[in-house]
C-alpha positions as CSV (number, residue, x, y, z in Angstrom):
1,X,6.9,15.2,-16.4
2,X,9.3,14.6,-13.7
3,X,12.4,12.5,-13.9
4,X,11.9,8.9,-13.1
5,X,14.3,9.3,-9.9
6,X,12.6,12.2,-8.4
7,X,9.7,10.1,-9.0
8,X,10.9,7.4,-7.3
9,X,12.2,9.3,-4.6
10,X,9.0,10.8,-3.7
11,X,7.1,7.5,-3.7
12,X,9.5,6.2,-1.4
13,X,9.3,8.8,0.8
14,X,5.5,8.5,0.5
15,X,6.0,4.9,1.5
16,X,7.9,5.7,4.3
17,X,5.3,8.5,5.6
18,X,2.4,5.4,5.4
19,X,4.4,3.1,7.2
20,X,4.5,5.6,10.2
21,X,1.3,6.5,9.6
22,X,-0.4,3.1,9.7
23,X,2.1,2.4,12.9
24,X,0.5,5.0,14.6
25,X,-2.9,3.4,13.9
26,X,-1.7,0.4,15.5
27,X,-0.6,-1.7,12.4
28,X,2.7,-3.6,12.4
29,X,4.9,-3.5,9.5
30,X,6.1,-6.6,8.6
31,X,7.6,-5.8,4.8
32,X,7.6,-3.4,2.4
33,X,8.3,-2.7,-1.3
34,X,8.2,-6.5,-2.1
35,X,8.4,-8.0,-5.4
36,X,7.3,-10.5,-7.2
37,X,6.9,-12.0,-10.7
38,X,2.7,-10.9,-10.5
39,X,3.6,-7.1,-9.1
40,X,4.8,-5.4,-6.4
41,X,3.3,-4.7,-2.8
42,X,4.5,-1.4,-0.9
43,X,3.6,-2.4,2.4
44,X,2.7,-5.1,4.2
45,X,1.0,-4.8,8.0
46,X,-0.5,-6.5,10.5
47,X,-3.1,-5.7,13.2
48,X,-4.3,-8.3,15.1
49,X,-5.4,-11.6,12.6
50,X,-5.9,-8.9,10.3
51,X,-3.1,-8.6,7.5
52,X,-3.4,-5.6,4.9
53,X,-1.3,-5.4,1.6
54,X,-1.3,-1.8,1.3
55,X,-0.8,0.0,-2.2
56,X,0.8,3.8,-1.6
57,X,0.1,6.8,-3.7
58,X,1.9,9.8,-3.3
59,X,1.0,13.1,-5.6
60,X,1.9,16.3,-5.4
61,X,-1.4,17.5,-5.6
62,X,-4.3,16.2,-3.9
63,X,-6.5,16.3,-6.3
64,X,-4.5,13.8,-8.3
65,X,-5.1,11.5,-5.6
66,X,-8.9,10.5,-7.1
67,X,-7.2,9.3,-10.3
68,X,-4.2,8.0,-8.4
69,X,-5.7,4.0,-8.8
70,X,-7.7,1.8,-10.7
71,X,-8.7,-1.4,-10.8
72,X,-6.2,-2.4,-13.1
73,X,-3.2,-1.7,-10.3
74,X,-5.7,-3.0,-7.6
75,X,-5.4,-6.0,-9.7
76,X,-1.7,-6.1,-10.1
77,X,-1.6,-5.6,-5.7
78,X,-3.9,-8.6,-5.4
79,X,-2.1,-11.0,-8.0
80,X,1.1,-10.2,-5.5
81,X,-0.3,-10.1,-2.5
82,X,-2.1,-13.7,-3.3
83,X,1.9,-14.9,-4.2
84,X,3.2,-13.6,-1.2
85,X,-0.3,-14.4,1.5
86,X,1.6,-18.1,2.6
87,X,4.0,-16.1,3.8
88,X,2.8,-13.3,5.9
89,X,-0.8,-14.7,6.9
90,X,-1.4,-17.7,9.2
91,X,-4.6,-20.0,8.9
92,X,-7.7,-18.0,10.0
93,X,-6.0,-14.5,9.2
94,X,-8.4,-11.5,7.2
95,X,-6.3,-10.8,4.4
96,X,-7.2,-7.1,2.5
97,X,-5.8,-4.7,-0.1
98,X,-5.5,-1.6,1.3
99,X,-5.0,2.0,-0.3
100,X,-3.2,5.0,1.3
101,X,-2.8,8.1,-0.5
102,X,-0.7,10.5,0.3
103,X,-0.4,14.7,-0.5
104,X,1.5,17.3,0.8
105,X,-0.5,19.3,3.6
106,X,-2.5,16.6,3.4
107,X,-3.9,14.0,6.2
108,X,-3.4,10.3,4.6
109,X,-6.6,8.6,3.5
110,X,-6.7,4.8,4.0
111,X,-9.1,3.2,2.5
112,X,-9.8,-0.2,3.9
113,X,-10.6,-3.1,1.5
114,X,-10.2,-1.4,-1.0
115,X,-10.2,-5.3,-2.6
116,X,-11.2,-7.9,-1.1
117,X,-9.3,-11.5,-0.9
């Protein structure tokens, strides 16, 4: 097992690779690594009246990235993302839990709704 730094190194430069990723896609940043008493959010973006609270994985491997999250920390996003949705959505706003995971040599896979609010 890796030390927790290198750890948490690498997931924030996963973080930072889905930010620019999603950017590209059109998607507007508008927080990231948030906390709060319910769990943490990596990334929060906005397209349109659309507002996605984006979970990151990052492994070394891809195929670690089909174990990489379950419903238990889809949970967690969502129980954050509902304390923090006054904030970043407006009335009439989608609001989504999104998934990117990340690998080297790897193109990111975003998977939409991964849970819906």
């Amino acid at each position: 097992m890796k030390p927790r730094a290198l750890r948490e190194a690498q997931g924030r430069r996963g973080e930072w690779l889905a930010a620019w990723f999603l950017r590209l896609k059109g998607w507007r940043v508008l927080a990231s690594r948030v906390k709060t008493p319910r769990g943490e959010v990596d990334l929060i973006v906005r397209r349109g009246r659309t507002v996605a609270f984006v979970e990151v994985k990052w492994r070394e491997r891809a195929a670690d990235l089909d174990t990489a999250i379950d419903a238990h920390r889809l949970r967690r996003v969502a129980a954050a993302a509902e304390a923090l949705a006054h904030k970043y959505a407006r009335p009439g706003d989608v609001q989504r839990i999104d998934v990117l995971l990340l690998a080297p040599g790897r193109f990111p896979r975003h998977m939409a709704n991964a849970l819906m609010l």
